[in-house]
C-alpha positions in Angstrom: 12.0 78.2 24.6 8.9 77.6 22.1 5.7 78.5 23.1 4.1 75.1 23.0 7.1 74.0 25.7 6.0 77.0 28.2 2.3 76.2 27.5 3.0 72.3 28.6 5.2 73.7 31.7 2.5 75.8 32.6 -0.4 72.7 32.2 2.1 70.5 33.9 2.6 72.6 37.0 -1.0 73.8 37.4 -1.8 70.2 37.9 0.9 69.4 40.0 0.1 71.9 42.5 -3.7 71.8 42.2 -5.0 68.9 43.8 -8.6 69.8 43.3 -7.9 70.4 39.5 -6.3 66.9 39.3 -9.2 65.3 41.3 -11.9 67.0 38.9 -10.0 66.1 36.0 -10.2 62.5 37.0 -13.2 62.4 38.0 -16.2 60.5 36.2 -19.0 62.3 38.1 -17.9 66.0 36.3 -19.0 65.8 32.4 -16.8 66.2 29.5 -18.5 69.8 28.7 -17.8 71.4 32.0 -14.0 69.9 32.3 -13.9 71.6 29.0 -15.3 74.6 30.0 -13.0 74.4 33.5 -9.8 73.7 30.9 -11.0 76.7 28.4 -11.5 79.0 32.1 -8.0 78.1 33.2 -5.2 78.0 30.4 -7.5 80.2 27.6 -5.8 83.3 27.6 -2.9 81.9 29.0 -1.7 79.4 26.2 -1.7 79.4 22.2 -4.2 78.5 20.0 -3.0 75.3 19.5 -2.7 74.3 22.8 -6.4 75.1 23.4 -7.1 72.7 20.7 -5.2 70.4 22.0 -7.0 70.5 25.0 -10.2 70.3 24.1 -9.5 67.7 21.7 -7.9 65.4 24.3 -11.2 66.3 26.8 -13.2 65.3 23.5 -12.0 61.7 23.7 -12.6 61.8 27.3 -8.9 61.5 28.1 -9.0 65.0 30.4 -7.7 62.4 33.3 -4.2 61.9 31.3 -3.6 65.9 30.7 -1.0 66.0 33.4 0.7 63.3 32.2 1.0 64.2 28.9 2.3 67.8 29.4 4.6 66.3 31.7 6.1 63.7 28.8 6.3 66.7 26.9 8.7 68.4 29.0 10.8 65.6 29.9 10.8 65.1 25.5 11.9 68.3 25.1 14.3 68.3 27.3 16.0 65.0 25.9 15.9 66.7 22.5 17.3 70.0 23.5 19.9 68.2 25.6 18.7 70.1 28.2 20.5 68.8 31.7 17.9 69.3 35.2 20.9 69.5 38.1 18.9 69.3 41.7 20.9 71.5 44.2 19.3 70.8 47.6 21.5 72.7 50.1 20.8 74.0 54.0 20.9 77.8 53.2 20.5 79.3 49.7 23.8 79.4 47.5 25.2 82.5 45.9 25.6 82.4 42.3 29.3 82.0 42.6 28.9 78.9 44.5 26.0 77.0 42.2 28.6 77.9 39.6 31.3 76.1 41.0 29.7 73.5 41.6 28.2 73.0 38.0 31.6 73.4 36.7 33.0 70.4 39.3 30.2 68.2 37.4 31.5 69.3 34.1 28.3 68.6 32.1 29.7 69.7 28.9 28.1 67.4 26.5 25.0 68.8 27.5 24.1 72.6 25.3 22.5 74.2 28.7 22.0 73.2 32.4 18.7 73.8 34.1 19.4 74.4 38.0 16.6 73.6 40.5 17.7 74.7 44.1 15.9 73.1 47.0 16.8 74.4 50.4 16.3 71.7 53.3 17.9 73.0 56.6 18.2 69.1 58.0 21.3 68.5 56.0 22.7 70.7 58.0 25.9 72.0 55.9 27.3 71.3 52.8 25.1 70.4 49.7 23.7 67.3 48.0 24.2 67.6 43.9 21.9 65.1 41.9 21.8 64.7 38.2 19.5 62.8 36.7 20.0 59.0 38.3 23.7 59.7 39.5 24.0 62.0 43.5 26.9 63.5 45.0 26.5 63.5 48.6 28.6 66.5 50.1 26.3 67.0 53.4 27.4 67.3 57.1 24.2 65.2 57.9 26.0 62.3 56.0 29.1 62.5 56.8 27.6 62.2 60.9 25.7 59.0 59.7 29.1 57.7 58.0 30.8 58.0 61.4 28.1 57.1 62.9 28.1 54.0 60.9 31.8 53.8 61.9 31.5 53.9 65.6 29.5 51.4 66.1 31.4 49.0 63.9 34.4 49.6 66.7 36.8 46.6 66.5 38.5 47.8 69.5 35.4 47.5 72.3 35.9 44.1 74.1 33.3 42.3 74.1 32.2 40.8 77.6 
């Protein structure tokens, strides 16, 4: 990983999880010198040298509202370059490594040179696990499978109707 990727990881998720951050860096009231000052505060001894410039140039041409953004297109980039493949594992408890490994080898992304895992636990699923990569999901959860039958009840050819 270069450093200029960790630095726009880094800017990316500090925005995304500071909501007052992202509403100051929108905002028109706050001046360009103390957004700079804010940005210098925040990521200066965190980030390189060029990513300070970077910042403070893009603050310069009052564009401090797009930082976010930006860092984020970065990622995504450097991702596509890299051929670097984000697999969302949301199950009900957390997996063992064995298991996320199994399933990464039932997807078989081997075009891709590395897989990036992102585990999400969400206990309303119930059992089983939902897998998605990139635009395509494999549904393997209990709480679809009830809907399905669900579904299928209730289309019941064999009720009469009265």
């Amino acid at each position: 990983m270069t450093r200029r990727y960790s630095d726009m990881v880094l800017i990316s998720e500090t925005i995304d999880h500071s909501k007052d951050l992202d509403i100051l860096l929108k905002s028109p009231v706050v001046k360009t010198d103390k957004k700079q000052e804010i940005l210098t505060s925040i990521f200066g001894k965190n980030t390189s040298e060029l990513t300070r410039q970077f910042l403070l140039l893009i603050s310069s041409r009052n564009r401090e509202a797009i930082i976010g953004d930006i860092a984020n297109a970065f990622v995504r980039q450097y991702k596509v370059i890299k051929k670097i493949v984000v697999t969302e594992i949301t199950s009900a408890v957390k997996l063992a490594d064995d298991q996320k490994k199994q399933i990464l080898h039932l997807l078989n992304t081997a075009e891709s040179s590395s897989v990036e895992v992102v585990e999400k636990i969400n206990p309303e699923i119930i059992g089983g696990f939902i897998v998605r990569v990139d635009d395509k999901q494999i549904d393997a959860s209990i709480s679809r499978r009830l809907d399905d039958l669900k579904q299928d009840f209730s289309k019941n050819p064999y009720i009469a109707d009265f």
